[in-house]
N, C-alpha and C positions, 0 to 999 in steps of 0.2 A: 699405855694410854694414861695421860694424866684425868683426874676426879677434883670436883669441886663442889662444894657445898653452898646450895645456895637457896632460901629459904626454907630449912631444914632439912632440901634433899640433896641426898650425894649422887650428881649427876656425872658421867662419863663423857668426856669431850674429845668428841671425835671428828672427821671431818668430810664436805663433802663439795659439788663443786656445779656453780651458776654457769651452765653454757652459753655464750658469745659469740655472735657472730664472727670476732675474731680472738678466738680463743676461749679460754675458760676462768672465774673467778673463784678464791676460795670462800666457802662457807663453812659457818663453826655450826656444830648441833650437837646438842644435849642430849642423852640419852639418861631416862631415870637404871642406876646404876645396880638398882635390887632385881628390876623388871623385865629393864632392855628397852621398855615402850620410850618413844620419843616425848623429850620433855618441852622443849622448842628447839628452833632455831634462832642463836644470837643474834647472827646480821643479817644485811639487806642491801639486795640486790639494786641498786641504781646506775643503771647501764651509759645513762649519759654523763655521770660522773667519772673522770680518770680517776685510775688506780695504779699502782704500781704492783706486781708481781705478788709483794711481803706486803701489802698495804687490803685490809677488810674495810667494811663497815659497819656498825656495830648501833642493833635497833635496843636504845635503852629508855623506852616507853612504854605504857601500856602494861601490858601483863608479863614485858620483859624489863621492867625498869629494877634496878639494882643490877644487872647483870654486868653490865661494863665492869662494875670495881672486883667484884668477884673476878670476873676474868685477868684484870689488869693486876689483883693481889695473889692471883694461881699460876703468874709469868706466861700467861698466854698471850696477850698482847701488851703493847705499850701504854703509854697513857695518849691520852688525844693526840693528835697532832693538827687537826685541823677538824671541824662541824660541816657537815651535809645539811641544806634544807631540803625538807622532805615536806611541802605543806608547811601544817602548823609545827610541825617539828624537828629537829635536828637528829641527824646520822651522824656518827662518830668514828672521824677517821684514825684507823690506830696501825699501828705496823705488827705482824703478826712478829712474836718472839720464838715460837718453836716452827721446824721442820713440820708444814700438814701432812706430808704420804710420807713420812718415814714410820 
């Protein structure tokens, strides 16, 4: 399981999965890595948004804002490739770089 550090916690990045009417998306979630308790989850679910398979969305506002680079500097995902509006603010579309169930 990859770790990343991300306001001075070393969080474990695991994965888990948004069900769909047809089918299932992948979600990234943090786990504090001392603890086990959940630290957040990165992305965000936006159903009427297409995805592609390898393709997340990535909520980098609010109380998850710096998380995108972290992940994007831990080879977890890519860097943008395209912005979600969400409201007042944009999702970030990124293609996942590791296998999530292996």
């Amino acid at each position: 399981m990859k770790k990343i550090v991300f306001n001075g916690t070393e969080l474990q990045v695991s994965f888990s999965a948004y069900s769909m009417h047809d089918g299932q998306r992948t979600a990234i979630v943090l786990n504090n890595a001392s603890t086990g308790e959940r630290y957040m989850v990165a992305t965000v679910n936006l159903p009427q948004e297409p995805l592609k398979e390898d393709e997340v969305l990535i909520k980098n506002w609010s109380e998850n804002e710096g998380i995108y680079q972290a992940l994007v500097s831990a080879g977890i995902i890519s860097q943008a490739i395209d912005h979600v509006a969400t409201g007042f603010v944009y999702a970030l579309k990124c293609k996942l770089l590791v296998e999530p169930w292996k």
